[in-house]
C-alpha atoms as one frame of an Amber mdcrd trajectory, in Angstrom:
protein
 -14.927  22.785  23.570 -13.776  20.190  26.061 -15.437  17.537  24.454 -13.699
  18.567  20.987 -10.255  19.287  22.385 -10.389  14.851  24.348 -11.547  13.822
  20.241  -8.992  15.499  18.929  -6.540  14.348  21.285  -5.227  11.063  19.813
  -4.634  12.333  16.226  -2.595  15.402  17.364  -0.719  13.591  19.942   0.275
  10.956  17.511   1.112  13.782  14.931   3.347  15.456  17.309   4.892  11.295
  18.325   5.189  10.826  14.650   7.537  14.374  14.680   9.382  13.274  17.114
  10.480   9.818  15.661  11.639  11.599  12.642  13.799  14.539  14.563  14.974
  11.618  17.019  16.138   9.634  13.388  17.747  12.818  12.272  19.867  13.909
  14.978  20.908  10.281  14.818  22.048  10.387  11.028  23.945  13.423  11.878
  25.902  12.692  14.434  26.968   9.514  12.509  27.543  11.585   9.509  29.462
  14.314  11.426  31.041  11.668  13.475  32.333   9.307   9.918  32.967  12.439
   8.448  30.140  12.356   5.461  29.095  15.327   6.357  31.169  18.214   7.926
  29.538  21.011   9.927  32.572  23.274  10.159  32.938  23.402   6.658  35.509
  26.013   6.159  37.773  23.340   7.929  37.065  20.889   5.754  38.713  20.583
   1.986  37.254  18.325  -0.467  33.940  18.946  -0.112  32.545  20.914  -3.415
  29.125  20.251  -2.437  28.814  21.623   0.900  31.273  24.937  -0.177  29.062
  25.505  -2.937  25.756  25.332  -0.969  27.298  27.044   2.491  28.958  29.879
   0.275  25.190  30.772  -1.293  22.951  30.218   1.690  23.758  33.071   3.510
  22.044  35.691   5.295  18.248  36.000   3.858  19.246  33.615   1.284  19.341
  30.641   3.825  16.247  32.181   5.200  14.661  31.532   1.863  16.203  28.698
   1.470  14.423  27.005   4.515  11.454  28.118   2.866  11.568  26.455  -0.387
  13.169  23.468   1.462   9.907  23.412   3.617   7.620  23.906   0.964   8.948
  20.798  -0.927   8.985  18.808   2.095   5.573  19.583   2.744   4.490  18.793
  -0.676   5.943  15.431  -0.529   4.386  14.643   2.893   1.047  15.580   2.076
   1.170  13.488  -1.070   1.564  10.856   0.592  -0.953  11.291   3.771  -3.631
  12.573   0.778  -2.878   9.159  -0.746  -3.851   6.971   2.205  -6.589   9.034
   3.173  -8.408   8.607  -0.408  -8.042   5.082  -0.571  -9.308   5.020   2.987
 -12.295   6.944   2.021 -12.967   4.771  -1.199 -11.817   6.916  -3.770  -9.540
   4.456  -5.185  -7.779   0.756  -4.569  -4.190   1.354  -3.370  -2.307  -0.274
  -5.952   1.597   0.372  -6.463   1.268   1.636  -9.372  -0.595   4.463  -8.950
   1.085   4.825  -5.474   4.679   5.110  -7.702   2.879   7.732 -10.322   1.287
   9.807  -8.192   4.655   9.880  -6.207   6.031  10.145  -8.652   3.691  13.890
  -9.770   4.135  14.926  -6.278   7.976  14.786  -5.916   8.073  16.842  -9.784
   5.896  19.330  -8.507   8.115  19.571  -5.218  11.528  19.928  -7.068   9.714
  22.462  -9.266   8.884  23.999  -6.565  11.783  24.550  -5.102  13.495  25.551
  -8.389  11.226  28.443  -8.644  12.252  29.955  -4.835  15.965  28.818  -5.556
  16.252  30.760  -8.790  14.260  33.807  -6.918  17.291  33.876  -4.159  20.263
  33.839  -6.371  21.656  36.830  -8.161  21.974  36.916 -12.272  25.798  36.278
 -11.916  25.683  33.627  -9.859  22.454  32.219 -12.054  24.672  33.271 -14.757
  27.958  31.162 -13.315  25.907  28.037 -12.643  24.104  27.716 -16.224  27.954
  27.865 -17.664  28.525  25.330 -15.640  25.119  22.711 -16.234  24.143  21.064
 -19.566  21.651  22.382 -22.036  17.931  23.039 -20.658  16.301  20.038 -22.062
  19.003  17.849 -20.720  18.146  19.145 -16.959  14.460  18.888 -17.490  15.052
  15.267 -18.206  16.543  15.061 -15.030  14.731  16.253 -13.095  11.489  13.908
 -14.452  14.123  11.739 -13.903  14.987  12.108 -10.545  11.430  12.814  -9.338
  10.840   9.723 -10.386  13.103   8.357  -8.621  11.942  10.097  -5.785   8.497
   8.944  -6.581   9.172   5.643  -5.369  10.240   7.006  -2.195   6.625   8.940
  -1.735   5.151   5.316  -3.661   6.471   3.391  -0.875   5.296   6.012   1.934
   1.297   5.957   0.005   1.788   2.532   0.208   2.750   2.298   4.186   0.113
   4.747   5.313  -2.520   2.432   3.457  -1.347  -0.587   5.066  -1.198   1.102
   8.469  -5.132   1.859   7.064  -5.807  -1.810   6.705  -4.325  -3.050   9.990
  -6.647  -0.356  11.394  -9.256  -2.429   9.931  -8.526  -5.678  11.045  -8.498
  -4.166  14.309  -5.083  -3.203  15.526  -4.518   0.311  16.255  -3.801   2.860
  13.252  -1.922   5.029  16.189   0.892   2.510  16.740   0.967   1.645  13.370
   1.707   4.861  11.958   4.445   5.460  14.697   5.932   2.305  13.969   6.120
   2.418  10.564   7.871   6.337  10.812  10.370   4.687  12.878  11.201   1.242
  10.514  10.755   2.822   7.540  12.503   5.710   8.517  15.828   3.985   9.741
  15.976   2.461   6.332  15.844   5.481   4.454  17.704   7.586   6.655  20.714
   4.925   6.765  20.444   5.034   2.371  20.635   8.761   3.068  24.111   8.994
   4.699  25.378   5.870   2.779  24.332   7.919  -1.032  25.410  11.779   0.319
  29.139   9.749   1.168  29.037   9.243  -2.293  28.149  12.124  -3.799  29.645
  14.134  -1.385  33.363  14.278  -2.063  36.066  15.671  -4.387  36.024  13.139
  -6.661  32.660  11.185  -7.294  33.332   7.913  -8.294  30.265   6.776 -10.395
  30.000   2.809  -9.894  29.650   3.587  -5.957  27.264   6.347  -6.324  25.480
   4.260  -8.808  25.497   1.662  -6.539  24.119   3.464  -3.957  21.106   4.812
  -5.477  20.584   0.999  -6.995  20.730   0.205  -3.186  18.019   3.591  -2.330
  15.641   2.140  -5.091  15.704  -1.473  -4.208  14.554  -0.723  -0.707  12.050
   1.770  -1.875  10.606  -0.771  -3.931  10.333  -3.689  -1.210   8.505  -1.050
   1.114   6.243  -0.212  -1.988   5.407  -3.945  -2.300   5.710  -5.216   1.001
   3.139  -2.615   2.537   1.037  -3.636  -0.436   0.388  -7.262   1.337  -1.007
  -5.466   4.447  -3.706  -3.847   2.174  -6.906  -5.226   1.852  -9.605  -4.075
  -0.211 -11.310  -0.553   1.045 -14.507  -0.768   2.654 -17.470   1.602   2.272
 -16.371   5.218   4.597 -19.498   5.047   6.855 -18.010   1.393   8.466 -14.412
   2.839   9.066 -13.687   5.138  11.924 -14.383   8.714  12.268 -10.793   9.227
  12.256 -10.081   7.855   8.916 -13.246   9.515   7.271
């Protein structure tokens, strides 16, 4: 048991490091959002935010409780995705290629939102189901955005295939995967959580003005796409599973 807990030790500790980076980046982005006022904790306070009143009035009680749920679920989803990516290129199943890094990111963040459609819908009452379809265009119009939108999303989860691969293939040319994967959580992680408070500025307030939001999402793809293709020249072809380490088999 010893023996099995000091093997295991390095992949769960730099699990538990790779956590950390990402709650250390998200307390960050929300004390600059709360402190620019992008995003308002005491919403009650605040006027002009139709977003956040619509979301904080519904998420209540066992609602928000389910809501965390569903939230989770597509979260985890998307992560795995992209950690199931890396580790089938690192066995041999496939080349990592951008392209099939963007379409199966592009799967995975559809079957996420889907996801948490289904719990969503599950929490709300008819009336307030009801309220909101008054409110949305016809069904086929929001199934084409939400392919639309996943992917977009996709080459978010393309770009984080990508990374793990390349943090794969410096692993091979002898640096270690560890560091890499921390590293990369913490670069690539700034960058998308500073596009995350720059786009939700946009979107949330009274009066959405459609060049910057537009802008901003231009700005969220463009990055996505020069981690998608700059992690790709990091990758080197996949060698046989027996020669890699036990770790990545």
């Amino acid at each position: 048991m010893r023996a099995d807990m000091k093997s295991m030790a390095r992949p769960f500790l730099t699990l538990y490091a790779i956590a950390l980076v990402i709650a250390l980046l998200g307390r960050i982005g929300l004390t600059v959002a709360g402190g620019t006022g992008v995003l308002a904790f005491d919403y009650i306070s605040v006027s002009g935010v139709p977003i956040l009143d619509v979301i904080c009035s519904i998420l209540t009680g066992s609602a928000f409780v389910a809501f965390l749920f569903a939230a989770g679920l597509a979260l985890c989803v998307s992560t795995a995705g992209a950690v199931l990516y890396g580790a089938l290129v690192a066995r041999g199943d496939g080349q990592a290629r951008p392209g099939t890094a963007f379409l199966w990111g592009w799967a995975t963040a559809l079957v996420a939102l889907v996801c948490l459609v289904v719990v969503v819908l599950g929490i709300l009452s008819a009336v307030q189901v009801g309220s909101m379809s008054s409110k949305l265009p016809g069904l086929p119009v929001i199934i084409v955005g939400v392919i639309g939108f996943a992917a977009f999303l996709g080459t978010l989860l393309g770009a984080a295939s990508m990374v793990v691969c390349a943090c794969v293939a410096r692993f091979r040319a002898g640096r270690s995967l560890e560091v890499s994967l921390i590293v990369a959580t913490a670069v690539c992680g700034l960058a998308v959580m500073v596009l995350t408070i720059g786009t939700f500025s946009a979107l949330n307030v009274a009066s959405v003005s459609l060049p910057v939001l537009g802008g901003w999402f231009a700005a969220d793809l463009a990055v996505n796409l020069v981690m998608l293709f700059g992690a790709k020249a990091y990758v080197s072809k996949p060698a046989p599973c027996a020669e890699l380490s036990p770790q990545i088999c």
